[in-house]
DRENTORKOL-3810 file (N, C-alpha, C; in nm, 4 decimals):
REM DRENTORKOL-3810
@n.u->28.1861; n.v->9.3176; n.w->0.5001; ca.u->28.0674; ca.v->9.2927; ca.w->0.5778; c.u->27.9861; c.v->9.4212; c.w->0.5824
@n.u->27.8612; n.v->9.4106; n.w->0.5659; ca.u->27.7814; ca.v->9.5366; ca.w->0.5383; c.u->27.7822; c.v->9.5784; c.w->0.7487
@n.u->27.7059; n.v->9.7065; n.w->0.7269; ca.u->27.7337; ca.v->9.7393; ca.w->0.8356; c.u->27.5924; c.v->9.7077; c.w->0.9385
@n.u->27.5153; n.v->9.6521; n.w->0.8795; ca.u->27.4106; ca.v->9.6105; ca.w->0.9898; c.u->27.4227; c.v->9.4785; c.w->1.0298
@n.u->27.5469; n.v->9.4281; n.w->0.9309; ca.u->27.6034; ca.v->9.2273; ca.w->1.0416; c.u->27.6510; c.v->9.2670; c.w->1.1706
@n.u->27.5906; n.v->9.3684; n.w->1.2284; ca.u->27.6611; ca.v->9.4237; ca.w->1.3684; c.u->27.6322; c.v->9.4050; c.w->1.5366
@n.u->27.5329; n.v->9.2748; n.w->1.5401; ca.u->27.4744; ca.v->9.2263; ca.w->1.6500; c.u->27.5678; c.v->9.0866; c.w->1.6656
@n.u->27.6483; n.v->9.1301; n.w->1.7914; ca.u->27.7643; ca.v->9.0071; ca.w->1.7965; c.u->27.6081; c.v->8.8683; c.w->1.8472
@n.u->27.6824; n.v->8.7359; n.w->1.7957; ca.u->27.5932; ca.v->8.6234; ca.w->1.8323; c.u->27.7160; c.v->8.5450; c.w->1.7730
@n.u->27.7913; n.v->8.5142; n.w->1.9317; ca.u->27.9426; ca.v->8.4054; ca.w->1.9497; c.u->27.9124; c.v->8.2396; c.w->1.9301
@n.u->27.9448; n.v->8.2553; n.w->1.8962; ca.u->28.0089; ca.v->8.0818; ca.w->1.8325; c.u->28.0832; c.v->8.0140; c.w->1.8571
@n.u->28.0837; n.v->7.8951; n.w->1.8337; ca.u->28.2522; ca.v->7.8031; ca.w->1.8548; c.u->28.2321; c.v->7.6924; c.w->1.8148
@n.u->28.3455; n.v->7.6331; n.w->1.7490; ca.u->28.3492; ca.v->7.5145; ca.w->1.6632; c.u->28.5189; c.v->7.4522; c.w->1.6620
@n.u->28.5129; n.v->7.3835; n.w->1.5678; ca.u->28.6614; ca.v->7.3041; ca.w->1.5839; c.u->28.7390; c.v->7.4040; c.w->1.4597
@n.u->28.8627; n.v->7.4211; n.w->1.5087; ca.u->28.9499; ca.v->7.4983; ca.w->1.4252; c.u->29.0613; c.v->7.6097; c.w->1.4676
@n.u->29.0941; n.v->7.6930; n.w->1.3973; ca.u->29.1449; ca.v->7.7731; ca.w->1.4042; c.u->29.1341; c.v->7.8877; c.w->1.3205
@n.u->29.1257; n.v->8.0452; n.w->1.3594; ca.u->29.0869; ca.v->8.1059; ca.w->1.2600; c.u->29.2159; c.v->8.2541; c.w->1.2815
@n.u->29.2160; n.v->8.2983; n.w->1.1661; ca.u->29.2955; ca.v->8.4087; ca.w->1.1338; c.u->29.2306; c.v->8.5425; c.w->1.0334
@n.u->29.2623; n.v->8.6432; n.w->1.0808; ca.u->29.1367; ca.v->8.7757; ca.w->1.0472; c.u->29.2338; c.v->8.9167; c.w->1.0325
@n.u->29.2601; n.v->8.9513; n.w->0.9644; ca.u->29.3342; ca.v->9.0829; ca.w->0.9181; c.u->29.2303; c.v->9.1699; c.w->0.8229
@n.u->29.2588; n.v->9.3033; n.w->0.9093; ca.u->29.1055; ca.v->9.4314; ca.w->0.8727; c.u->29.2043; c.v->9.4860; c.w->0.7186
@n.u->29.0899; n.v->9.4760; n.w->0.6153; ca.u->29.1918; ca.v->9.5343; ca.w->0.4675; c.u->29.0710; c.v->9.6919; c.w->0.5099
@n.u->28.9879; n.v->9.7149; n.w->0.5469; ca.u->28.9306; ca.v->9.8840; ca.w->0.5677; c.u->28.8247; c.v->9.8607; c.w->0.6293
@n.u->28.8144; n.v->9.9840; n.w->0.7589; ca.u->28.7035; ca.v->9.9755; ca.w->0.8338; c.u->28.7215; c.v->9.9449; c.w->0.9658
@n.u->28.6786; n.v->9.9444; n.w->1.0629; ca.u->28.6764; ca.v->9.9272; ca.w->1.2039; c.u->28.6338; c.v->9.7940; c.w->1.1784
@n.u->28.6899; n.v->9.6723; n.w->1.2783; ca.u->28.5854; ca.v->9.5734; ca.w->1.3205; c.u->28.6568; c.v->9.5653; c.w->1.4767
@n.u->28.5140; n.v->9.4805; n.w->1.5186; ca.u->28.4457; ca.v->9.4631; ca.w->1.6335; c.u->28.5140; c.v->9.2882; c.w->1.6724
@n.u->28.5933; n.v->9.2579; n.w->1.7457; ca.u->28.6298; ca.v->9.0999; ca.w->1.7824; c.u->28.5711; c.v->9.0965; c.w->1.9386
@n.u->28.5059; n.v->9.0012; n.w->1.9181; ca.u->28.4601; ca.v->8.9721; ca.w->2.0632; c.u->28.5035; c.v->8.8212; c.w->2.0547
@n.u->28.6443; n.v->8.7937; n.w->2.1528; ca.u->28.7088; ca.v->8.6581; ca.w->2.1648; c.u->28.7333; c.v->8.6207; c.w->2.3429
@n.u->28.5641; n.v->8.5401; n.w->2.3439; ca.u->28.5461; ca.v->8.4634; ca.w->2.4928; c.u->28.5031; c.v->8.6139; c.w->2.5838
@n.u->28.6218; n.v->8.6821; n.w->2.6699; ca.u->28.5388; ca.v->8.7733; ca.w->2.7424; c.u->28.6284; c.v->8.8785; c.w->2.7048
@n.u->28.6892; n.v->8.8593; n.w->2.6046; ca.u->28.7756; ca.v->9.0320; ca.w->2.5484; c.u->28.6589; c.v->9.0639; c.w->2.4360
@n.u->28.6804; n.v->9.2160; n.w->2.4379; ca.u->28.5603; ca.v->9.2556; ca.w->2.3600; c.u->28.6915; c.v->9.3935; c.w->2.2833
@n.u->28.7220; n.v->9.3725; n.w->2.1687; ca.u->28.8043; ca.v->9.4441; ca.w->2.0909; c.u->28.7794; c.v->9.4937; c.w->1.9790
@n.u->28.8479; n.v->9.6492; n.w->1.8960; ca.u->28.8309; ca.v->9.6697; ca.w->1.7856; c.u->28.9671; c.v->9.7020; c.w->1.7226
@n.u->28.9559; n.v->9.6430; n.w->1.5737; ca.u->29.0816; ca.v->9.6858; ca.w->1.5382; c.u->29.0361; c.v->9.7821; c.w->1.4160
@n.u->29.1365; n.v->9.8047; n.w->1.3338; ca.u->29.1817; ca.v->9.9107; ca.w->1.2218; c.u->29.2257; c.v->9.7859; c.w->1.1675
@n.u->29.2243; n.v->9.8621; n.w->1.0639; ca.u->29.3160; ca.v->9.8272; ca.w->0.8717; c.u->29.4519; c.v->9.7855; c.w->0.9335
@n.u->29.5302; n.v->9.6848; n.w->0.8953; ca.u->29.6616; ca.v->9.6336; ca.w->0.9275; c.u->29.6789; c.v->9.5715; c.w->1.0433
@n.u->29.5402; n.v->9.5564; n.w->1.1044; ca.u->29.5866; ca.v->9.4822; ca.w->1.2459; c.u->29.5221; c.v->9.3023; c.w->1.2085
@n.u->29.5531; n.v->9.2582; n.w->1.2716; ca.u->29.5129; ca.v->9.1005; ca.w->1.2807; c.u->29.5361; c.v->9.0192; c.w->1.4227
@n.u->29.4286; n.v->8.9301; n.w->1.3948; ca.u->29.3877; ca.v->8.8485; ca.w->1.4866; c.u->29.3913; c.v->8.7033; c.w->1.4611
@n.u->29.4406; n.v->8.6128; n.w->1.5497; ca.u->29.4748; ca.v->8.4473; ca.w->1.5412; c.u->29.3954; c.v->8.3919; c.w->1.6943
@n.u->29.3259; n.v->8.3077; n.w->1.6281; ca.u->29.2630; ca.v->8.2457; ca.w->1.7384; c.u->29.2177; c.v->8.1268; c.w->1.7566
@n.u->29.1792; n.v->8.0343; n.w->1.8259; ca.u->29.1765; ca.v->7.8779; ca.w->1.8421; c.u->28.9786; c.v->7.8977; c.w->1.8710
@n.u->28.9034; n.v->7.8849; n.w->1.7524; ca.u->28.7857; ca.v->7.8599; ca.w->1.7211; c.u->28.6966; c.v->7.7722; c.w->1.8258
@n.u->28.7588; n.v->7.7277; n.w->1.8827; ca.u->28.7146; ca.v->7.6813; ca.w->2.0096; c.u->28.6476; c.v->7.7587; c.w->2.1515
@n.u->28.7299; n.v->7.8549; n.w->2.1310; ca.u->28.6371; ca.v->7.9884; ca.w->2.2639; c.u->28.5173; c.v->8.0632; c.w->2.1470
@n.u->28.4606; n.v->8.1046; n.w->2.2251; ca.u->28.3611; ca.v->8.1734; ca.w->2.1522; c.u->28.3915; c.v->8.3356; c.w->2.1279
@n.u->28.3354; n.v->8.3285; n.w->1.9614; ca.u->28.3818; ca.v->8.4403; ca.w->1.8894; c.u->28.2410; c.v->8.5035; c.w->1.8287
@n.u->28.2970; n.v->8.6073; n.w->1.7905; ca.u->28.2120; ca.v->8.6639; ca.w->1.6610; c.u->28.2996; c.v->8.7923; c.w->1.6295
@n.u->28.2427; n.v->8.8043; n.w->1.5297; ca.u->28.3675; ca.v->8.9798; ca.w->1.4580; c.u->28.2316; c.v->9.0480; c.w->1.3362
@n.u->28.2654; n.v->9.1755; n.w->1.3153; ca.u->28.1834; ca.v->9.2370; ca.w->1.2589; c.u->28.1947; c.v->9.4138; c.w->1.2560
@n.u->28.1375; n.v->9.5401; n.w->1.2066; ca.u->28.1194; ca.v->9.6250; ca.w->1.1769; c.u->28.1316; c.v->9.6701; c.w->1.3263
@n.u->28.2358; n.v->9.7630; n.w->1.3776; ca.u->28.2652; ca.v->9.8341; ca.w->1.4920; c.u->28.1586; c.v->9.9420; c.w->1.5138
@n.u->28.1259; n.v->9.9671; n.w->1.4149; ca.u->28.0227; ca.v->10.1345; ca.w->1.4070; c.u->27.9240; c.v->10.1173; c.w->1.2851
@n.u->27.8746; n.v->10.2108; n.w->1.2005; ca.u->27.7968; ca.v->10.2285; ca.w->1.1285; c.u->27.8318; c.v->10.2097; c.w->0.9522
@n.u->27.9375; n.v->10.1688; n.w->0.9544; ca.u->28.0642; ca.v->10.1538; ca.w->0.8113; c.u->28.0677; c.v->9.9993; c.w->0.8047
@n.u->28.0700; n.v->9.9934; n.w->0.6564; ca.u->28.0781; ca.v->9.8470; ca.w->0.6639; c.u->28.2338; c.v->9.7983; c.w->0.6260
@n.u->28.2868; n.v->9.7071; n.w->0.6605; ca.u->28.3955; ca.v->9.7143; ca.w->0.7034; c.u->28.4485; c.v->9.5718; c.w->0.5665
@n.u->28.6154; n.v->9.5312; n.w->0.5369; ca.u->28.6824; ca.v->9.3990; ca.w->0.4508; c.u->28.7433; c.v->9.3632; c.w->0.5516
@n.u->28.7567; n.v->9.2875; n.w->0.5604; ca.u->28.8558; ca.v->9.1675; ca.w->0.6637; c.u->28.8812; c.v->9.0447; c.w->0.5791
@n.u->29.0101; n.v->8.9540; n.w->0.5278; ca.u->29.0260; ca.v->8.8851; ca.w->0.5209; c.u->29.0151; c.v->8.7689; c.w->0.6159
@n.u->28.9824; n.v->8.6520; n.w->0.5918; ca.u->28.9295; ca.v->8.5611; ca.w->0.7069; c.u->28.9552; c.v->8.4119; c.w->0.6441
@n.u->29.0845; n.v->8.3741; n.w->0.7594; ca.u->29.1601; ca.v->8.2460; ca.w->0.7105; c.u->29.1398; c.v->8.1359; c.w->0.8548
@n.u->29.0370; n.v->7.9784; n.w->0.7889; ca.u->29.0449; ca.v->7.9364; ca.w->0.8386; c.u->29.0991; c.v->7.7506; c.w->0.8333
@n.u->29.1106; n.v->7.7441; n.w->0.9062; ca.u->29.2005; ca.v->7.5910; ca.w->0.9183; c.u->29.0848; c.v->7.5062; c.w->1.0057
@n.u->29.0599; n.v->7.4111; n.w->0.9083; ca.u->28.9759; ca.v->7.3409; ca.w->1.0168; c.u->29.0249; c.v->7.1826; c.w->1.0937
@n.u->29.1750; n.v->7.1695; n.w->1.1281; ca.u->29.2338; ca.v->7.0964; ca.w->1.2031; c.u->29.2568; c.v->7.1626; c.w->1.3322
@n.u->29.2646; n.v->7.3082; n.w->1.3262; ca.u->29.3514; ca.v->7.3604; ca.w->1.4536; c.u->29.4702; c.v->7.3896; c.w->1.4589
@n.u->29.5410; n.v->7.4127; n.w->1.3120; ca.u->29.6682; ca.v->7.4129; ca.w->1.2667; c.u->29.7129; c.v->7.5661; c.w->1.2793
@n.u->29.8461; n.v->7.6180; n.w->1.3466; ca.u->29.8636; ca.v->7.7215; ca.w->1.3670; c.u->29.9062; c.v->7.7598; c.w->1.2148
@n.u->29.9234; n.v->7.9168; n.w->1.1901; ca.u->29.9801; ca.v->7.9340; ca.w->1.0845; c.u->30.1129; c.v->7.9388; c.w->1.0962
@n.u->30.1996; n.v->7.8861; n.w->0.9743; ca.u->30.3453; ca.v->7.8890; ca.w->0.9340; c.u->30.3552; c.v->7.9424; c.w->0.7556
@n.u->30.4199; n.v->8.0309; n.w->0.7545; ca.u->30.4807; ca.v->8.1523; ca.w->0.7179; c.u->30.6119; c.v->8.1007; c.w->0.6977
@n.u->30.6275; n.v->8.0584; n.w->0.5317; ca.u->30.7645; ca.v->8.0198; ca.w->0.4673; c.u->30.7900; c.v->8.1092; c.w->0.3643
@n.u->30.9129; n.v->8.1546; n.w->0.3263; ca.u->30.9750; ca.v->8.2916; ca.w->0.2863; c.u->31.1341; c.v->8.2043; c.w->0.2193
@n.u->31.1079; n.v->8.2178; n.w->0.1118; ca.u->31.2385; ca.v->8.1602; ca.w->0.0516; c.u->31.3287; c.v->8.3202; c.w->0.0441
@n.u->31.4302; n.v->8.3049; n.w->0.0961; ca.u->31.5212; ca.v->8.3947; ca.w->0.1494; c.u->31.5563; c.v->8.4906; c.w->-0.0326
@n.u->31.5761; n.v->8.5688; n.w->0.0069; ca.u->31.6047; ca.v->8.6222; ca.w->-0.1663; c.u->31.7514; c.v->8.6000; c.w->-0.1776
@n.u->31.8751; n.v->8.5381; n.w->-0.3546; ca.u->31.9684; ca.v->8.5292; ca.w->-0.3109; c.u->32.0295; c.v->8.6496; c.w->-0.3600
@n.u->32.1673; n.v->8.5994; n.w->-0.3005; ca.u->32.2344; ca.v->8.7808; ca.w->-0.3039; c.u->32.2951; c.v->8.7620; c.w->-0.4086
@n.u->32.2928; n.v->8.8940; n.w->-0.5042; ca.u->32.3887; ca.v->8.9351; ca.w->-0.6375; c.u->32.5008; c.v->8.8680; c.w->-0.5833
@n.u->32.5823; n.v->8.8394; n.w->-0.7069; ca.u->32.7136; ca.v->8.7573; ca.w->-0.7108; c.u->32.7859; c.v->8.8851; c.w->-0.7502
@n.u->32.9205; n.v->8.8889; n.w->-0.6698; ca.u->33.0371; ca.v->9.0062; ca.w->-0.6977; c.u->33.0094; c.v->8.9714; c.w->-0.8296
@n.u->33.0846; n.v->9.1238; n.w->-0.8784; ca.u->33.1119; ca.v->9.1484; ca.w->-1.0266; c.u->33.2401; c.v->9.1645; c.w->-0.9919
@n.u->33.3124; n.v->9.0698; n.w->-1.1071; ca.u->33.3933; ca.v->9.0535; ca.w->-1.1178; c.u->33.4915; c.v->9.1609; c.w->-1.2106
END
C-alpha cells in the first residue's frame, strides 16, 4: 500500500478477514481499538465491526490480506512429518 492510502475511512461488510504485515508499519483501526503493527504480526477479525488498515507513517507498507466471505474462521492443517524408520 503506497503511503498516502493513509486516511482511515472504516467499513464493514459480511465476512471475515485475516492481515499479516510482510514490511512496514500498518495502522488497524478495529471498531474503537486503534493499533499498529510490524512485519510478523497479524490480525483476524469478523468484517462485521468496522475496520480499515493502512500506512502507520510516511512508508508505504505489504500486508498480506486473506479474506473469507462466509465468516469462516481460519483452520490451519499440517500433515505431521513421518519419522525415519530405525536402521536396522
Amino acid at each position: 500500500m503506497p503511503a498516502e492510502h493513509n486516511r482511515p475511512d472504516p467499513v464493514t461488510h459480511e465476512g471475515h478477514e485475516w492481515l499479516y504485515v510482510l514490511s512496514g508499519r500498518v495502522r488497524l483501526i478495529l471498531a474503537d481499538h486503534d493499533l499498529v503493527m510490524g512485519p510478523g504480526e497479524a490480525a483476524e477479525f469478523d468484517t462485521r465491526l468496522p475496520h480499515w488498515f493502512g500506512p502507520a507513517g510516511e512508508s508505504p507498507v505489504e500486508v498480506l490480506n486473506l479474506f473469507g466471505p462466509q465468516g469462516e474462521r481460519v483452520h490451519v492443517r499440517a500433515k505431521p512429518q513421518s519419522r525415519a524408520e530405525p536402521s536396522a
